[in-house]
C-alpha positions in Angstrom: 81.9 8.9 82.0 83.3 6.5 80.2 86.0 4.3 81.8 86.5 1.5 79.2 89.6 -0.5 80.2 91.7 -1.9 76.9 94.5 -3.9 76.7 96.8 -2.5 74.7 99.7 -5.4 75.5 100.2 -8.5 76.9 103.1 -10.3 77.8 104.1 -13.5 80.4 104.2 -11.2 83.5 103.0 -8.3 82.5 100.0 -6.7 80.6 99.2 -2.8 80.3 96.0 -1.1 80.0 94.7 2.0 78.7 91.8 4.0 80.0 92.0 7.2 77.7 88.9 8.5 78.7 90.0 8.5 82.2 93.2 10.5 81.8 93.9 12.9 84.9 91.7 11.0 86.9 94.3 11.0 89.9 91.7 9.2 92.7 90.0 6.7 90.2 93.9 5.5 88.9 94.8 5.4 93.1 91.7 3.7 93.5 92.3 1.3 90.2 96.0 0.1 91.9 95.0 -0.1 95.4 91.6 -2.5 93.9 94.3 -4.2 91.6 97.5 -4.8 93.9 95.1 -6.3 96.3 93.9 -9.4 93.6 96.1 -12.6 93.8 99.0 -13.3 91.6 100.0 -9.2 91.4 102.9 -8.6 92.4 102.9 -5.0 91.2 100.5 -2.3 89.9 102.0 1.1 88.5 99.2 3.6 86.9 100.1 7.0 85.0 97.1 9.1 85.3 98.5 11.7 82.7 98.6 9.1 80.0 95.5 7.0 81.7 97.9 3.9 81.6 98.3 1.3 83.7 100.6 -1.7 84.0 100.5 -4.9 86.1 102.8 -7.1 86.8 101.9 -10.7 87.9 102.8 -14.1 88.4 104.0 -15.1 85.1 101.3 -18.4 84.7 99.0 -16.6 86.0 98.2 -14.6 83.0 94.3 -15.4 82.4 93.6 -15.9 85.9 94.7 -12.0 86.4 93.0 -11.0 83.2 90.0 -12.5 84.8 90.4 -10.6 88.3 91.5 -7.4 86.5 87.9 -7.8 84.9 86.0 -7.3 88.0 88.0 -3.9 88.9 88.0 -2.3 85.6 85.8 -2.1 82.2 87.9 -4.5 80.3 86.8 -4.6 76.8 87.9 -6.5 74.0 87.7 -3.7 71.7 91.2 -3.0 70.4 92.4 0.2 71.3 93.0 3.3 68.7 95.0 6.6 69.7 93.4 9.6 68.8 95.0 11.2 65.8 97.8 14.2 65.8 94.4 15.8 63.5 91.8 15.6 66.5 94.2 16.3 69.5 94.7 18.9 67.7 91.2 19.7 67.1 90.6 19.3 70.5 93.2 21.1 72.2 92.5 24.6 70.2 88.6 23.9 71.0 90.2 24.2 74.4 92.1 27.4 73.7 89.1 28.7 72.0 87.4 28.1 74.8 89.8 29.6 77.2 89.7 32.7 74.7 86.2 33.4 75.0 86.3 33.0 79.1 88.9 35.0 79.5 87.5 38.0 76.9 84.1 37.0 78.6 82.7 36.6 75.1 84.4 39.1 73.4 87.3 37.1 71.3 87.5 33.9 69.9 90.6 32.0 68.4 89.4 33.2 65.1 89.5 36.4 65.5 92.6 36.3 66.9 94.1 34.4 64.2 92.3 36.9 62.0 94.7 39.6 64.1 97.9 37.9 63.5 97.0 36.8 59.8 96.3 40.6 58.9 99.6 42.3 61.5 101.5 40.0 59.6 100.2 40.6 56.4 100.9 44.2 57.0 104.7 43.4 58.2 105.1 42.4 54.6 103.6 44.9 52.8 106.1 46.9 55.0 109.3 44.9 53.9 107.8 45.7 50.4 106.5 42.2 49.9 103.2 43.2 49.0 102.0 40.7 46.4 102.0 37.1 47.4 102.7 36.6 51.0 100.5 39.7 51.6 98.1 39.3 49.4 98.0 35.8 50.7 97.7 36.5 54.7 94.8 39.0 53.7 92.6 36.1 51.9 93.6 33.8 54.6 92.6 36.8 57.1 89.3 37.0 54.9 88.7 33.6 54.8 88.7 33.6 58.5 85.7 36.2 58.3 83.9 34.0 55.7 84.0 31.1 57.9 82.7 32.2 60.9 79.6 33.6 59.3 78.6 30.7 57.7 78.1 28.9 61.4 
């Protein structure tokens, strides 16, 4: 597991850390403000285990002191911190669904093939409404695609 602690801001009385790889962690974050609020010079600790932020709030001249103490509860790194892009949260979140797919079809569906589903019902809708050249012509290759795809893994 990866806990790697970065400081994503700093200001006189207050710095906030990120621990991305710790999100939903609810006892490690208890565990992380009960190990923080008890340094000196903290006058409050605040964690968000859904975001796997935390914020401290200390004596104002006490700043490298508590950056120093905060080291020895928490992986503090000095690597600056980059967010995950919209592009692999979203990669990651239908891996997920996929996932969740193929549990609950024990095997027997993947996103895919459901996409491939809705692709081709909707290309049918509009070769129904008349539509038949572009949009369904379209959602078929699309559908088709999907087909092409998966056989290539």
């Amino acid at each position: 597991m990866n806990d790697k602690a970065y400081l994503v801001h700093k200001a006189p009385g207050r710095l906030r850390l990120r621990l991305p790889e710790m999100r939903g962690q609810i006892p490690f974050f208890r565990d992380v403000v009960t190990r923080i609020s008890s340094l000196e010079d903290i006058e409050a600790v605040r964690a968000n285990p859904d975001t796997g932020g935390v914020l401290i709030l200390h004596r104002r001249d006490a700043q490298q002191a508590v950056l120093d103490r905060v080291a020895s509860v928490v992986n503090l790194t000095e690597e600056e911190y980059v967010p995950p892009s919209t592009f692999s949260r979203a990669v990651t979140g239908l891996g997920k669904l996929d996932e969740v797919i193929a549990r609950e079809t024990r095997g027997g569906s993947s996103l895919s093939s459901v996409i491939f589903l809705v692709l081709v019902g909707m290309a049918l809708a509009q070769i129904g409404r008349g539509q038949v050249m572009a949009p369904a012509a379209s959602l078929l290759w699309y559908a088709l695609d999907l087909t092409r795809v998966k056989r290539t893994r």
